[in-house]
N, CA, C and O of each residue as an XYZ file, in Angstrom:
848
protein
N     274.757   -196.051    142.968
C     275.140   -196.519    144.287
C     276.168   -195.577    144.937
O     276.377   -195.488    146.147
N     276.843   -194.812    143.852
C     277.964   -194.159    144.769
C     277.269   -192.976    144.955
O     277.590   -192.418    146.004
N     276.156   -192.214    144.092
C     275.669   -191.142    144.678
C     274.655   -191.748    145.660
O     273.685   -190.998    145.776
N     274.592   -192.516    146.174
C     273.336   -192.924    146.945
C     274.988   -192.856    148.572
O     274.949   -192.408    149.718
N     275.838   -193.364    147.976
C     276.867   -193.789    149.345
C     276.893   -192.177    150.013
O     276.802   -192.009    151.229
N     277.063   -190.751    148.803
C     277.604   -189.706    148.969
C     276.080   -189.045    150.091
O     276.255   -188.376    151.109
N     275.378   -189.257    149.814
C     273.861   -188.797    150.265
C     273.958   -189.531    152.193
O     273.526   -188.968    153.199
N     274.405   -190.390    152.141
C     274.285   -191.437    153.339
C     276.060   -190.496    154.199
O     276.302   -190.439    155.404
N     276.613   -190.138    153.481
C     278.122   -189.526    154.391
C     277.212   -187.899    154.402
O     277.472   -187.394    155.494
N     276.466   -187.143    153.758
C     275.996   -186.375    153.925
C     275.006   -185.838    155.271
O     275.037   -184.814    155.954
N     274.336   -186.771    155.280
C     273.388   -186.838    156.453
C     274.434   -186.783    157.555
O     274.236   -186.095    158.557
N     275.685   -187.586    157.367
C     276.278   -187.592    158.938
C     276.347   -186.567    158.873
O     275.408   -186.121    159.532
N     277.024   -185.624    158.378
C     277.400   -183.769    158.872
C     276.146   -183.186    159.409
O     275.013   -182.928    159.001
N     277.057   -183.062    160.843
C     275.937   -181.992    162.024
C     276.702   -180.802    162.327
O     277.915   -180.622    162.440
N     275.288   -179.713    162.473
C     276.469   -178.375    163.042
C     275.540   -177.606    163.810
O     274.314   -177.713    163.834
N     276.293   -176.805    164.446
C     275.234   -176.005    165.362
C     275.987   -175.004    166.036
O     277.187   -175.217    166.213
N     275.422   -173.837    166.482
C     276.047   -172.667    166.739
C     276.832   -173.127    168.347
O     276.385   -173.917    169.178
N     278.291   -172.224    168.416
C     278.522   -172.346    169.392
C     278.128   -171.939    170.786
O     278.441   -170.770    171.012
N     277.604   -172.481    171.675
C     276.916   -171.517    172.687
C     277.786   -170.433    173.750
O     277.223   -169.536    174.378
N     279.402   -170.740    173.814
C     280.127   -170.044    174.255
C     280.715   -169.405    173.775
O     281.238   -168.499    174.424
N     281.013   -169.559    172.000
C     281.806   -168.658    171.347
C     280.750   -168.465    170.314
O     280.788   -169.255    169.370
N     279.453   -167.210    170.320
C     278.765   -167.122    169.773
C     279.194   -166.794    167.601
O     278.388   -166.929    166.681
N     280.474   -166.431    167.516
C     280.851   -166.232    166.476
C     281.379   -168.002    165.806
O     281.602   -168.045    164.596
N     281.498   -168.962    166.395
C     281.833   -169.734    166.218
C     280.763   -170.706    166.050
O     279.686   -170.541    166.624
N     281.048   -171.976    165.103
C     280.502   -173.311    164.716
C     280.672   -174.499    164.819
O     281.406   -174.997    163.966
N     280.216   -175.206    165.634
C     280.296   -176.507    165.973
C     280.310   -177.606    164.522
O     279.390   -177.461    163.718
N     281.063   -178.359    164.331
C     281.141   -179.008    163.351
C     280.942   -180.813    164.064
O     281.806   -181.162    164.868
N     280.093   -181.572    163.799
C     280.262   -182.630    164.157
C     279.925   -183.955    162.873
O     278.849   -184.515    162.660
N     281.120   -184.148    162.247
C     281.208   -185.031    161.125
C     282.089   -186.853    161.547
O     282.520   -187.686    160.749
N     282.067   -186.882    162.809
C     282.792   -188.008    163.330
C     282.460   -189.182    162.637
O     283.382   -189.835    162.147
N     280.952   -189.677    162.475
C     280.618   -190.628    162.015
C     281.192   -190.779    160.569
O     281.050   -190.090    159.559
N     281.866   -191.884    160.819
C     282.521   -192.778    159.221
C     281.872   -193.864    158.768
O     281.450   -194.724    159.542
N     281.716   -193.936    157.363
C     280.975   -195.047    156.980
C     282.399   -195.849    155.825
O     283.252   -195.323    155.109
N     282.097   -197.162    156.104
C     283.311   -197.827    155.504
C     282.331   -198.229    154.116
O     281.175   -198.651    154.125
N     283.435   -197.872    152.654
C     282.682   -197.920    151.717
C     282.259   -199.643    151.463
O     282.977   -200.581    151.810
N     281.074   -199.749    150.856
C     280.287   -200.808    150.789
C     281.154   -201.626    150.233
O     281.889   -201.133    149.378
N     281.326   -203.300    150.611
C     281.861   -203.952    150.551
C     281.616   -204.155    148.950
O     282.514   -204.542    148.203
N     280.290   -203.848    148.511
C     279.764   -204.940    146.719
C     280.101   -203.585    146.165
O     279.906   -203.584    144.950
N     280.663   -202.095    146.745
C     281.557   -201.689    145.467
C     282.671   -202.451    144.838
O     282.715   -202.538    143.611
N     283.842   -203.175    145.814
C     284.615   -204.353    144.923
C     283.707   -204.894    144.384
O     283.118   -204.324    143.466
N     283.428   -205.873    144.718
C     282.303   -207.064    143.954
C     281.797   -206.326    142.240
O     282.144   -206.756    141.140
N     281.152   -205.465    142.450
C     280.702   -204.755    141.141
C     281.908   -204.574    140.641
O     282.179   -205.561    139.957
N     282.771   -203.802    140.640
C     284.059   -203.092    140.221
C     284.748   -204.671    139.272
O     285.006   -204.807    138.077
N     284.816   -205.247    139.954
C     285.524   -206.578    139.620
C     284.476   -207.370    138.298
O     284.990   -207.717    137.235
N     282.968   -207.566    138.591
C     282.002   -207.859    137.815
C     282.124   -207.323    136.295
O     281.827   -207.853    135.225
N     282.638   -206.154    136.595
C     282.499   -205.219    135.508
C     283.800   -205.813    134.466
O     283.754   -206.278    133.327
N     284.581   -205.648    135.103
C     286.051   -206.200    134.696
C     286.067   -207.310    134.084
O     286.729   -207.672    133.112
N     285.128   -207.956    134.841
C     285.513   -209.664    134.102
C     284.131   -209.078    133.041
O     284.879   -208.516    132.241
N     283.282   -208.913    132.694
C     282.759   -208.973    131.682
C     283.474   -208.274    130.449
O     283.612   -208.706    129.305
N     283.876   -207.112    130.985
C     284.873   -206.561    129.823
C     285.803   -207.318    129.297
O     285.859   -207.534    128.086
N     286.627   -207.799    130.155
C     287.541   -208.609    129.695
C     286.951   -210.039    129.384
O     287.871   -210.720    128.931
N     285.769   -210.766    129.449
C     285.552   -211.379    128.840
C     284.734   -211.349    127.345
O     284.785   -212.351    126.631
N     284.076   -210.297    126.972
C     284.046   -209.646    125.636
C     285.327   -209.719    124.456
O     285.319   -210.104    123.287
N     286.432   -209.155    125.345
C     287.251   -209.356    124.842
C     288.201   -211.415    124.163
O     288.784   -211.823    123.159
N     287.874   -211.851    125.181
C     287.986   -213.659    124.842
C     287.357   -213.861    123.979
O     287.770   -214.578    123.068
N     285.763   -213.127    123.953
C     285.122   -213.828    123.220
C     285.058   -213.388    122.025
O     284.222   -213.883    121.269
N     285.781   -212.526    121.647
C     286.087   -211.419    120.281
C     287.359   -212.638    120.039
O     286.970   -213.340    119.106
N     288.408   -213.021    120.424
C     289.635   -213.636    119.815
C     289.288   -215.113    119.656
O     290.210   -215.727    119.119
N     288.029   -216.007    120.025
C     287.681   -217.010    120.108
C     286.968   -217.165    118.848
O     286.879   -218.277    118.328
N     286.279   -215.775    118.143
C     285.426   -215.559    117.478
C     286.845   -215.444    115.865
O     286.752   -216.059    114.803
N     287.537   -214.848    116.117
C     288.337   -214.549    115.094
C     289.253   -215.573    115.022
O     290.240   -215.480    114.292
N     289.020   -216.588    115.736
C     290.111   -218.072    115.620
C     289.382   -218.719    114.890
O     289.919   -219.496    114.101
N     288.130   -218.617    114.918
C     287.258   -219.499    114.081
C     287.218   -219.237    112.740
O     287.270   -219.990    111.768
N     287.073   -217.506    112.884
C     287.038   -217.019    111.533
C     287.984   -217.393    110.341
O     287.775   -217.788    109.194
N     289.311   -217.062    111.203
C     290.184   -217.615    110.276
C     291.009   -219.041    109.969
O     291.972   -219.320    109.255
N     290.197   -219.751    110.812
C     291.199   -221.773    110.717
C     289.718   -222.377    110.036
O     289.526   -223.262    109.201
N     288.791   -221.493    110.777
C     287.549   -222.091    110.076
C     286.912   -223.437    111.054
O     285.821   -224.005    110.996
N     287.765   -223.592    111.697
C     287.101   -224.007    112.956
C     287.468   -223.845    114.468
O     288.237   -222.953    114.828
N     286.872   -224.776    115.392
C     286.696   -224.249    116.684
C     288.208   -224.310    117.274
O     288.721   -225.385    117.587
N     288.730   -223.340    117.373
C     290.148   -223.716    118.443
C     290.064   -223.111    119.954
O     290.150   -221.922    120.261
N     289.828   -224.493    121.030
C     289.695   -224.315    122.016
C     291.033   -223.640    122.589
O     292.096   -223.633    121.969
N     290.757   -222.848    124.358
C     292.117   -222.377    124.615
C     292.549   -220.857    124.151
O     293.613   -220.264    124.325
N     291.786   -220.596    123.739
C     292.336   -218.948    123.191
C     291.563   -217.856    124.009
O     290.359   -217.828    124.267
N     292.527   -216.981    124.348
C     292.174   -216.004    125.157
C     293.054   -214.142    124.797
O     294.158   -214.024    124.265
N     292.355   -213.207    125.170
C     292.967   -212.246    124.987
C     293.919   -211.892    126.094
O     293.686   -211.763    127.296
N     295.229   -211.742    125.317
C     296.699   -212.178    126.226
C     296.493   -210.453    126.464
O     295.987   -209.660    125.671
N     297.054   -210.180    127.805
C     297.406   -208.784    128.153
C     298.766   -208.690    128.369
O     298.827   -208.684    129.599
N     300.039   -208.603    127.896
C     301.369   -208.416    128.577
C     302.076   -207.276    128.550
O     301.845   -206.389    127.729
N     303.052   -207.200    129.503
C     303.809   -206.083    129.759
C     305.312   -206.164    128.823
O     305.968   -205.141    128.627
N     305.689   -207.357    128.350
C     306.670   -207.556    127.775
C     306.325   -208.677    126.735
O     305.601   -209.665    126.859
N     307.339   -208.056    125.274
C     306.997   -208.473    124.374
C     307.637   -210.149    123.827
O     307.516   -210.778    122.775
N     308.272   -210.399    125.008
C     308.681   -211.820    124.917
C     307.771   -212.471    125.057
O     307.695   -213.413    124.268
N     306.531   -212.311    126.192
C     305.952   -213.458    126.774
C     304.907   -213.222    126.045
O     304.125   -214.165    126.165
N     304.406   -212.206    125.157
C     302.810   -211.944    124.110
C     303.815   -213.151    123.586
O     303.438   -214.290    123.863
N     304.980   -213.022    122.901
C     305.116   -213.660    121.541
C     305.216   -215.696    121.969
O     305.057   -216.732    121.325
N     305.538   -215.359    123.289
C     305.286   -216.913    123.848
C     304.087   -217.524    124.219
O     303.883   -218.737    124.169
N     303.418   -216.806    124.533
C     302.241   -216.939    125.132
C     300.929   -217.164    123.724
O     299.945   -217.903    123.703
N     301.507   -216.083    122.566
C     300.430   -216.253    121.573
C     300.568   -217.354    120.328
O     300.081   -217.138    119.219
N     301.302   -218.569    120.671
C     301.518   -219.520    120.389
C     300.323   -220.168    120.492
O     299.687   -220.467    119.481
N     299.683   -220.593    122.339
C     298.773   -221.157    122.740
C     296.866   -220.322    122.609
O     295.721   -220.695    122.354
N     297.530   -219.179    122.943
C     296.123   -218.187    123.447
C     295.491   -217.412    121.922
O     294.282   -217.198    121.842
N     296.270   -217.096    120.963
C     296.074   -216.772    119.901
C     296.323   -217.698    118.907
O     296.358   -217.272    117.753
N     296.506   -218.886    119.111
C     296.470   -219.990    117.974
C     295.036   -219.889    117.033
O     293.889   -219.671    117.425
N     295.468   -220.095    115.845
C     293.877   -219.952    114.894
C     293.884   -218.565    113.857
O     293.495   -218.363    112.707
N     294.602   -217.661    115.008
C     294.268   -216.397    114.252
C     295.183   -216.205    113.355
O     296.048   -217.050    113.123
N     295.094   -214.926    112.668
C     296.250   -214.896    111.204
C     297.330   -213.936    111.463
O     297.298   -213.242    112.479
N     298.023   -213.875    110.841
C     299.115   -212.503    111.548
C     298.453   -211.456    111.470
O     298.598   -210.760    112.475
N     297.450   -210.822    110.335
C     296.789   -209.285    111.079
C     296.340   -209.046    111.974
O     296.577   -208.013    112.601
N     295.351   -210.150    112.400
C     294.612   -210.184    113.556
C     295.495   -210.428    115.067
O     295.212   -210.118    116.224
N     296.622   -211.091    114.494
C     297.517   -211.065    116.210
C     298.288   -209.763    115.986
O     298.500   -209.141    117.027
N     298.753   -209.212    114.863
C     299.422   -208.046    115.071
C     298.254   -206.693    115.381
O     298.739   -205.579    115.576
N     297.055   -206.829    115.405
C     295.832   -205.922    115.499
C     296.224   -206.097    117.413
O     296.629   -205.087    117.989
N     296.064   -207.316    118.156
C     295.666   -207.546    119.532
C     297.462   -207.205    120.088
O     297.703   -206.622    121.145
N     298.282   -207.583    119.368
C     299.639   -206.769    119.825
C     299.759   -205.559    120.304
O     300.291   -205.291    121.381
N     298.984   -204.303    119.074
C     299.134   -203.140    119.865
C     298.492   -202.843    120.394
O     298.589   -201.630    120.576
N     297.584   -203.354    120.949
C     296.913   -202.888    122.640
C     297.341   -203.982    123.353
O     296.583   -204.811    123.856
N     298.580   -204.002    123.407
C     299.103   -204.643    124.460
C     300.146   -203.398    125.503
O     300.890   -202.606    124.926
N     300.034   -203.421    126.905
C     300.884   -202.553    127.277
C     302.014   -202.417    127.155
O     302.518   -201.468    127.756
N     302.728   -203.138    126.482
C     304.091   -202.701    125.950
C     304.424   -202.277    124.813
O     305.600   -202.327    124.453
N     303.343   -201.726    123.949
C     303.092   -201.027    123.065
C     302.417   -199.322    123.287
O     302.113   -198.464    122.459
N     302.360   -199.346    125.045
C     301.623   -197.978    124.907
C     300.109   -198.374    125.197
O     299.411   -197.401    125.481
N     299.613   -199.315    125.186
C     297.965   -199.012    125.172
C     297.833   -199.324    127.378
O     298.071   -200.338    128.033
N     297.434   -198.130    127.759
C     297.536   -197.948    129.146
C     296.048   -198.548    129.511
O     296.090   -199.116    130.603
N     294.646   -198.585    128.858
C     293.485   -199.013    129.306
C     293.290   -201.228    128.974
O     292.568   -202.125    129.408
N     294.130   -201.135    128.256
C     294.418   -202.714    128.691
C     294.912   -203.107    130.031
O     294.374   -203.806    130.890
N     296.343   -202.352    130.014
C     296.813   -202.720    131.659
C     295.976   -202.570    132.504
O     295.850   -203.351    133.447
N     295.053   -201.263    132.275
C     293.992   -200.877    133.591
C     293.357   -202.082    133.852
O     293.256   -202.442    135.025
N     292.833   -202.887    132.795
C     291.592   -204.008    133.072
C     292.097   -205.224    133.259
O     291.326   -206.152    133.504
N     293.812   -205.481    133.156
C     294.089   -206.658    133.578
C     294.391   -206.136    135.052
O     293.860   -206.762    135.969
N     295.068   -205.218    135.312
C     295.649   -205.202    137.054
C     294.024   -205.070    137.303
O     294.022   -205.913    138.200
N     292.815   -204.725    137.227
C     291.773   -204.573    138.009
C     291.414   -206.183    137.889
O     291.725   -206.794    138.912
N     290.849   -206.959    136.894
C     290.616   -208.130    136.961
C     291.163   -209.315    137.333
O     290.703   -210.368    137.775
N     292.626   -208.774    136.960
C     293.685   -210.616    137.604
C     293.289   -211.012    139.069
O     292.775   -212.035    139.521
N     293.687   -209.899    139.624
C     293.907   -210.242    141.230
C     292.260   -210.565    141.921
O     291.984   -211.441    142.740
N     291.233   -209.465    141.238
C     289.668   -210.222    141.211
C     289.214   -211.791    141.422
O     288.624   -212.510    142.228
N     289.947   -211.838    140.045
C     289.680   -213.635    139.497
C     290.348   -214.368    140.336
O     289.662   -215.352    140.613
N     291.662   -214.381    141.051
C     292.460   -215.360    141.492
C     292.841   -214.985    142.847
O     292.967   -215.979    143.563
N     293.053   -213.936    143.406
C     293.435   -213.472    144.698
C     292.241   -212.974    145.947
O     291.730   -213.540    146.914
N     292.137   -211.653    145.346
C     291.553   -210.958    146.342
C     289.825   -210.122    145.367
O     289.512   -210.222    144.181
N     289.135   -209.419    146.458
C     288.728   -208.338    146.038
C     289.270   -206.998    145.481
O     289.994   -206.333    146.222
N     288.992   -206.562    144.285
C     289.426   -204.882    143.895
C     289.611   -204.086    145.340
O     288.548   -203.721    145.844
N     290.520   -203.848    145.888
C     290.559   -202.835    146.797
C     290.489   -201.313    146.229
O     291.212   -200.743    145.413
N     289.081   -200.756    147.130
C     289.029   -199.423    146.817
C     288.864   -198.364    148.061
O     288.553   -198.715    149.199
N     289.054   -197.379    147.769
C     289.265   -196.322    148.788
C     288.090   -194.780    148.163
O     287.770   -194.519    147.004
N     287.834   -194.283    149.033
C     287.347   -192.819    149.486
C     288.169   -191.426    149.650
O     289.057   -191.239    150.482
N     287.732   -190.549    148.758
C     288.431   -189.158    149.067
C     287.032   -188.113    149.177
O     285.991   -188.128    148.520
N     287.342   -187.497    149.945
C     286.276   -186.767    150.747
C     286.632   -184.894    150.400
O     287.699   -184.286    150.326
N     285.522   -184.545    150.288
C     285.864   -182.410    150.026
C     284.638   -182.042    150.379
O     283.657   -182.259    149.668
N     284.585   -181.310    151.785
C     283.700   -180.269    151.832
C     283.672   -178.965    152.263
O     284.299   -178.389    153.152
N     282.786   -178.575    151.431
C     282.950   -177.027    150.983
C     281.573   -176.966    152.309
O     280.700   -177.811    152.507
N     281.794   -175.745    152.988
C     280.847   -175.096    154.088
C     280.686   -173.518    153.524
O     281.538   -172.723    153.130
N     279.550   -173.433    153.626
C     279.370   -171.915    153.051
C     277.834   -171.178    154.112
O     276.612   -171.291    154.012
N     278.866   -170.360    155.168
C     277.930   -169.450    156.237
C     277.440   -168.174    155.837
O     278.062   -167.234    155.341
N     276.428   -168.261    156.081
C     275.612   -166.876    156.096
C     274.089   -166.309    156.770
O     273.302   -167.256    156.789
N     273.689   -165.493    157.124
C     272.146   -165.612    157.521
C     271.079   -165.501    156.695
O     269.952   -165.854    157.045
N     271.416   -164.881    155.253
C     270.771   -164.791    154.428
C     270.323   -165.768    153.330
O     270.693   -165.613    152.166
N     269.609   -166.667    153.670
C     269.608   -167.722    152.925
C     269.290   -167.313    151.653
O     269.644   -168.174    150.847
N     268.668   -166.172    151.025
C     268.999   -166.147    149.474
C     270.190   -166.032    148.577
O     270.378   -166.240    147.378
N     270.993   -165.591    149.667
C     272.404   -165.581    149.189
C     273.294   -166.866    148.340
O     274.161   -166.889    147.467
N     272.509   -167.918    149.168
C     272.797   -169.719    148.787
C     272.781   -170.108    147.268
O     273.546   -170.928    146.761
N     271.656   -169.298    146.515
C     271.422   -169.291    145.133
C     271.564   -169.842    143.966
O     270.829   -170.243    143.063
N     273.104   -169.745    144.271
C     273.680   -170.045    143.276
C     275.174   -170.825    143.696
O     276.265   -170.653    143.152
N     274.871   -171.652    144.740
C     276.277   -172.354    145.201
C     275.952   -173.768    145.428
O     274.851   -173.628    145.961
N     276.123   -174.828    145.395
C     276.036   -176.525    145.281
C     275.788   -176.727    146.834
O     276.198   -175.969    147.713
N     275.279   -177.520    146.961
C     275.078   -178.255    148.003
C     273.813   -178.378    148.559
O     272.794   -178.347    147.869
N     273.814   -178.549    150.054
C     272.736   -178.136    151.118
C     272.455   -177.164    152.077
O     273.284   -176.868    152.939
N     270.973   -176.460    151.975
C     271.045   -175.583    152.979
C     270.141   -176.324    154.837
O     269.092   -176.950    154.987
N     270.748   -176.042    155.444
C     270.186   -176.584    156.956
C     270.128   -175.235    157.761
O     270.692   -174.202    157.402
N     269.396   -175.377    158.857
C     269.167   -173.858    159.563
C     269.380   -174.561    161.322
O     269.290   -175.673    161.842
N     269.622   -173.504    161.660
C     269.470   -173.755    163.553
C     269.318   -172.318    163.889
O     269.992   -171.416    163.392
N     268.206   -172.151    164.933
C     268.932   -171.183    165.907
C     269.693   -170.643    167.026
O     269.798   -171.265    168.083
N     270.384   -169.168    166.769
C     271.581   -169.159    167.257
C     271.264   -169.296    169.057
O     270.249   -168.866    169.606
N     271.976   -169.734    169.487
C     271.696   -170.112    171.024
C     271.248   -168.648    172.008
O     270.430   -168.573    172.925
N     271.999   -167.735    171.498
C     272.248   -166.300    172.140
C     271.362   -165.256    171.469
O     270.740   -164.604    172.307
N     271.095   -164.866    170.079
C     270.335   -164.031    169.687
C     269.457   -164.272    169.397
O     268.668   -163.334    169.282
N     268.888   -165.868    169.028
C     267.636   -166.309    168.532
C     267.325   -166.604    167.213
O     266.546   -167.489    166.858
N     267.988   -165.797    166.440
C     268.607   -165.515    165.381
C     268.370   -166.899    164.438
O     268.722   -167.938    164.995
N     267.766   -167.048    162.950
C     268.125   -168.533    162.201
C     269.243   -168.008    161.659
O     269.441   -166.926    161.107
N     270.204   -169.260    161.977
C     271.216   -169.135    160.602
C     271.254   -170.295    159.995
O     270.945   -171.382    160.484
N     271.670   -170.053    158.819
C     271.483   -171.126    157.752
C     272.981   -171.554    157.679
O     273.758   -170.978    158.440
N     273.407   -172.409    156.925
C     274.979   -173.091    156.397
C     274.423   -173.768    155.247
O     273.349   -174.368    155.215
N     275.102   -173.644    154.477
C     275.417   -174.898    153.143
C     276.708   -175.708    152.902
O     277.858   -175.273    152.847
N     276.428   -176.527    152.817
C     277.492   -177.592    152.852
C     277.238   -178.590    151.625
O     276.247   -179.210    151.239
N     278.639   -178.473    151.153
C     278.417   -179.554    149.930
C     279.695   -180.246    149.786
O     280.822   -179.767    149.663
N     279.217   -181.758    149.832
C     280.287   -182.755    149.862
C     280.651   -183.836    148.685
O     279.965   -184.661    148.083
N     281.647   -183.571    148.641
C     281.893   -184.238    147.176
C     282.928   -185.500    147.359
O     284.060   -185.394    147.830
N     282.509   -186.335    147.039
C     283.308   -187.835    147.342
C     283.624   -188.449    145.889
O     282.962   -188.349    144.856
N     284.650   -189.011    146.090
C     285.506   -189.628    144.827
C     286.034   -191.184    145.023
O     287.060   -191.350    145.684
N     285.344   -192.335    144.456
C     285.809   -193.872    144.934
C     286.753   -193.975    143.858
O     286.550   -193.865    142.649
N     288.302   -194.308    144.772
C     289.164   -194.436    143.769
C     289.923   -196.003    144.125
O     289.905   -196.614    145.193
N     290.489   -196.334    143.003
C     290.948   -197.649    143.098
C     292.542   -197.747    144.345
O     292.876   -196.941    145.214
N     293.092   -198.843    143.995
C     294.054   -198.429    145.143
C     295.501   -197.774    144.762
O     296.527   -197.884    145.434
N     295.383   -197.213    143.787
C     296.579   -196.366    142.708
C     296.307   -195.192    143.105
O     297.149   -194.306    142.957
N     294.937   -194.898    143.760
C     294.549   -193.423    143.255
C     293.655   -193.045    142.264
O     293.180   -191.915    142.384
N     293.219   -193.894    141.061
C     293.043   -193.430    139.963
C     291.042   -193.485    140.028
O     290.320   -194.482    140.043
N     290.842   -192.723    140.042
C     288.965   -192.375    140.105
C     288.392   -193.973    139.696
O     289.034   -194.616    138.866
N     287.320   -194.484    140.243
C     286.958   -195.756    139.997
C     286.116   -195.724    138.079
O     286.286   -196.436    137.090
N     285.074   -194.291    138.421
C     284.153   -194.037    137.724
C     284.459   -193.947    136.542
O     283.845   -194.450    135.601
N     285.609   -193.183    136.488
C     286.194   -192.754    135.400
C     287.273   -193.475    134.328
O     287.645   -193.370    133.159
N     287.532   -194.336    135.620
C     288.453   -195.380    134.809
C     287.392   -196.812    134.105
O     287.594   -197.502    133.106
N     286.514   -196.838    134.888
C     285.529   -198.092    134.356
C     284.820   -197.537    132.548
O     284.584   -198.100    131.479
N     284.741   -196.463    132.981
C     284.118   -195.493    130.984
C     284.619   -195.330    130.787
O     284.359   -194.711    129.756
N     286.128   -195.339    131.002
C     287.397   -195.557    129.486
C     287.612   -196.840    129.411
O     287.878   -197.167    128.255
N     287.610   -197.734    130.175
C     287.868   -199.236    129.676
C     286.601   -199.802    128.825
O     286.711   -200.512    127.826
N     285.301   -199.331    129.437
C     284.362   -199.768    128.382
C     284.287   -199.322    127.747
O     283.374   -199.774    127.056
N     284.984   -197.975    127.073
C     284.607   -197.030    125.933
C     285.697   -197.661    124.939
O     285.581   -197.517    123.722
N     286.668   -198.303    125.465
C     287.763   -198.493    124.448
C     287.441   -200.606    124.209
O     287.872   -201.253    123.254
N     286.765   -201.075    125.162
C     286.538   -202.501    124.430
C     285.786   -202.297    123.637
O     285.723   -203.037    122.655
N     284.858   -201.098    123.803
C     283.512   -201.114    122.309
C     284.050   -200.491    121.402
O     283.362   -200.345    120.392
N     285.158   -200.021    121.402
C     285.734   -199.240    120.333
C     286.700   -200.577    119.239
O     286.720   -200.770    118.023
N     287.367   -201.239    120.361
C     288.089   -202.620    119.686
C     286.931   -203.392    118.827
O     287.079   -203.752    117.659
N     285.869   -203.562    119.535
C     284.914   -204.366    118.779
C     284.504   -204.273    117.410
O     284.444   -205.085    116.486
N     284.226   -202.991    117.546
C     283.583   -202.305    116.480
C     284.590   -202.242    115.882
O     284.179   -202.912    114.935
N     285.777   -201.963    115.554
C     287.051   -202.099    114.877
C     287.434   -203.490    113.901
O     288.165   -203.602    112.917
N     286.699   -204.352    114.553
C     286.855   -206.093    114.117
C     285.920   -206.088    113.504
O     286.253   -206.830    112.580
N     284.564   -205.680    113.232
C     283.032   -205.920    112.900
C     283.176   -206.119    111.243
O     282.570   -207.028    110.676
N     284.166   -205.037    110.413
C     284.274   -205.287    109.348
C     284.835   -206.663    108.699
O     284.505   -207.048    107.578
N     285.701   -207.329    109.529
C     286.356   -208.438    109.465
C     285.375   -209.951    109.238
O     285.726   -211.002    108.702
N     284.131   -209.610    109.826
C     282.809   -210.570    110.104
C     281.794   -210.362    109.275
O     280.868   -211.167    109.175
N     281.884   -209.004    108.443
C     280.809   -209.095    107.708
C     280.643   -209.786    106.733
O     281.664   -209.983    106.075
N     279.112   -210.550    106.133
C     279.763   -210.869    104.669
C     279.457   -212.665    105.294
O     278.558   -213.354    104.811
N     280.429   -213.187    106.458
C     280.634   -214.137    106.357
C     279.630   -215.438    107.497
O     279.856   -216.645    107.403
């Protein structure tokens, strides 16, 4: 969807030779497209499934170890180590001390930075607002008449002729767009480290289940 968004800001770029300043290029990129509303929606989707993988991993290991069902348990995310240790009274009840000292250090006040990522993306999801995200835009223009010259450079080639000599000239233009959250931080890139590191937690616990 986002290379499909980048293809759709592409098409807007128009250009065409200047007819009074024959050395010169008309650039007409005015048209803005506001990024698609169901990038939040997805962004957020994503989040709550991750982070609900994660519930359902500490729901799974409450059982494991009381041996039965303890409703109420959830994977606590905190910034301070008062309120994990208050909080995992209720939300980690069931489990044993390895297993709460295992979900301790990926807590962000231990250093683990892709937890925080997936609670600030999901809290405000679930209870407030949409993920607010934003657009960063780069394009590279590359003039010449020789369109074999293009070869070996990214983008698109388009042609017009020149108003005054008749002349085709070609341009390549290649635009590169980046959906980033509202920190700044790349959307794409941050969503495959948060899922790369809940499947990594998982698989970390798997030995704990075997057997039983």
């Amino acid at each position: 969807m986002v290379n499909a968004f980048r293809e759709a800001q592409h098409d807007a770029i128009r250009w065409k030779p200047d007819p009074d300043r024959p050395d010169e290029i008309q650039f007409d990129a005015t048209e803005r497209f506001s990024i698609p509303l169901v990038f939040a929606i997805l962004i957020g989707e994503i989040c709550y499934n991750l982070r609900g993988a994660l519930d359902y991993l500490v729901y799974e290991l409450a059982f494991l170890d009381s041996g039965k069902i303890v409703e109420g348990t959830q994977f606590i995310i905190e910034d301070k180590q008062k309120v994990f240790a208050f909080r995992q009274k209720e939300r980690l009840n069931g489990l044993n001390s390895t297993h709460i000292a295992a979900i301790e250090a990926l807590q962000p006040y231990r250093g683990c930075d892709w937890t925080k990522a997936l609670r600030d993306i999901s809290n405000p999801d679930k209870h407030r607002r949409l993920t607010f995200n934003q657009g960063v835009f780069d394009l590279q223009v590359f003039a010449n008449a020789d369109r074999l010259r293009f070869l070996n450079l990214p983008g698109r080639i388009s042609s017009a002729k020149h108003p005054i000599t008749g002349q085709k000239m070609h341009m390549q233009t290649n635009l590169m767009l980046e959906i980033q959250l509202s920190d700044g931080t790349p959307v794409i890139e941050t969503l495959k480290k948060i899922q790369a590191e809940v499947a990594r937690t998982l698989d970390a616990f798997k030995p704990d289940f075997e057997g039983r």
